[in-house]
C-alpha positions, 0 to 999 in steps of 0.5 A: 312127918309125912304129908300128902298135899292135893291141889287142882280141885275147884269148878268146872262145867260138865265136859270140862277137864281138870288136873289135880296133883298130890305132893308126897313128904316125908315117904320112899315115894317110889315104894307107895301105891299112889291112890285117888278116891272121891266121896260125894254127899250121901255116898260111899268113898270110892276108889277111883284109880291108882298107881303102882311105883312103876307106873302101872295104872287101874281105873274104875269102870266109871271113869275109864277112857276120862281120867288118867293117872300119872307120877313123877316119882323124881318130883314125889307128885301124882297126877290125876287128869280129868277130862269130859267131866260129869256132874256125877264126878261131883265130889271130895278127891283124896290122895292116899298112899299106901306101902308096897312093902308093907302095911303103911299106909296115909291120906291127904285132906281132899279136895274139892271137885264141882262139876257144874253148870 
């Protein structure tokens, strides 16, 4: 059975740094593109930044030079490290995988994320 399993949300001040991680179950770790989206109240879901199998990243303009993304593909984890937070980062952070050698695709149940004084 697979499971993408997130943890790290939880509230911070605005400028403050959290790290959330995603541990993949049940896939070729490896051969999935490793995503994070958030989805805030009232707005549309949006991709934040991804991975390849290799480690090459992509980010969104809004979080480029804050957020950083990582994997360890031994541990089946991804990392997404957020550092001078807004309350506009505000929102639910959902880990999704999707194949690289196919149309596969999964998510985690989201977590949340408070920016907020």
């Amino acid at each position: 059975q697979v499971q993408l399993v997130e943890s790290g949300g939880g509230l911070v001040q605005p400028g403050g740094s959290l790290r959330l991680s995603c541990a993949a179950y049940g896939i070729r770790f490896s051969l999935y593109v490793m995503d994070w989206y958030r989805q805030a109240p009232g707005k549309q879901r949006e991709l934040v930044a991804a991975i390849t199998g290799g480690g090459t990243p992509n980010f969104a303009d809004s979080v480029k030079g804050r957020f950083t993304i990582s994997r360890d593909n031994a541990k089946n984890t991804v990392y997404l490290q957020m550092n001078s937070l807004k309350p506009e980062d505000t929102a639910i952070y959902c880990c999704h995988a999707r194949s690289s050698v196919g149309t596969l695709s999964y998510w985690g149940q989201g977590t949340q994320v408070t920016v907020s004084s």
